[in-house]
N, C-alpha and C positions, 0 to 999 in steps of 0.2 A: 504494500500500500504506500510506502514511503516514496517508491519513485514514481508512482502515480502522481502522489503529489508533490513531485520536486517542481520548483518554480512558480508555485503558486500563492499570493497572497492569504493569509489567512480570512480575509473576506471572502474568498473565493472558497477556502475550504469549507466556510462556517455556510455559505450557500449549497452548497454543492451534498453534506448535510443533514443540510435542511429542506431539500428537495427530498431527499430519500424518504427522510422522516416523513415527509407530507404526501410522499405517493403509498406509502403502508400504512398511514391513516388512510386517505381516498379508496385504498382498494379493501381494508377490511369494511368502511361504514356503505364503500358500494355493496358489498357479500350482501351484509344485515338488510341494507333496504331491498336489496333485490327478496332475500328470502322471506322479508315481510309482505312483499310484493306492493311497498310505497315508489311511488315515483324518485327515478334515481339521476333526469335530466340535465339538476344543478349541478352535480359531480364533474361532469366530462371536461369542461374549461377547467377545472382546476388539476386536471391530471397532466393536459399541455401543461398549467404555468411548473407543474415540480417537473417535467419532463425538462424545460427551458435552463431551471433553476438547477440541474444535475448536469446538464451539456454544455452550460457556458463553461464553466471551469475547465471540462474535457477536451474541451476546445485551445481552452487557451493553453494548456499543460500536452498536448502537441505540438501546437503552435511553439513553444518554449521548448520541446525536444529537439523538432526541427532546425528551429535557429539555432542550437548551438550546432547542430550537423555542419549547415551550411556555414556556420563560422570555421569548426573546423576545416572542410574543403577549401575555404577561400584562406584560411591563412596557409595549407600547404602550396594550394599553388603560388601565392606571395611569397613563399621561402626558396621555391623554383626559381621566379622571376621578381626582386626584389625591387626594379626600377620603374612596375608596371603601377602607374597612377591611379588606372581605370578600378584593377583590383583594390587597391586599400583602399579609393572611396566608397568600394562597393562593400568591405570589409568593415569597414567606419557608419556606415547607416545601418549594415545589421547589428553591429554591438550597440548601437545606440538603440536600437529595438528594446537588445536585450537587457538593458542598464537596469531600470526601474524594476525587474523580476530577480525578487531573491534565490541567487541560484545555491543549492547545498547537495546538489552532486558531486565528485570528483572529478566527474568528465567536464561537467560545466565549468566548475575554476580551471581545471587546465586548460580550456581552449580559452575563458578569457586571459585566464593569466600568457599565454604562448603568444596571444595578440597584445601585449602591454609589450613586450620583448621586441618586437619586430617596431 
């Protein structure tokens, strides 16, 4: 679960949650109304909004896999061809991506710390 959640803001975790939480409320009080046979119509919006509130995070915590990937790849090719401009700008807007995401992988500080080197 830990690298699930590497790079993720604690907001994100406490959403992400609290989606869970609210789609296993939503699906047991659908059970109960369905076996009372009460109307269970108002339910169904509220299983998107924990559906949303579980996938934002997922999102971002690939997105946040991703770009260390791509950081890696662009600083090796930057250690290839050290004089290439095109890559470290292109190297300098993904870490700026990644600045603001607390990273606490190893792989993540290595590749930022390998791009502080260069």
């Amino acid at each position: 679960m830990g690298i699930f959640l590497d790079g993720l803001h604690s907001y994100e975790v406490v959403l992400l949650l609290l989606g869970g939480l609210l789609f296993i409320v939503l699906t047991i009080s659908l059970a109960a109304f369905m076996m009372r046979g009460r109307p269970f119509g108002t339910f169904l919006p509220f299983f998107g909004l924990s559906i949303v509130m579980m996938g934002f995070p997922a999102i971002k915590s690939v997105q946040y896999k991703d770009g260390v990937l791509s950081i890696d790849k662009t600083t090796a090719e930057l250690q290839k061809d050290p004089t290439n401009a095109t890559l470290r700008d292109t190297l300098e807007k993904r870490l700026a991506q990644l600045a603001d995401r607390p990273p606490s992988s190893a792989q993540a500080l290595t590749a930022i710390a390998r791009r502080s080197l260069l």
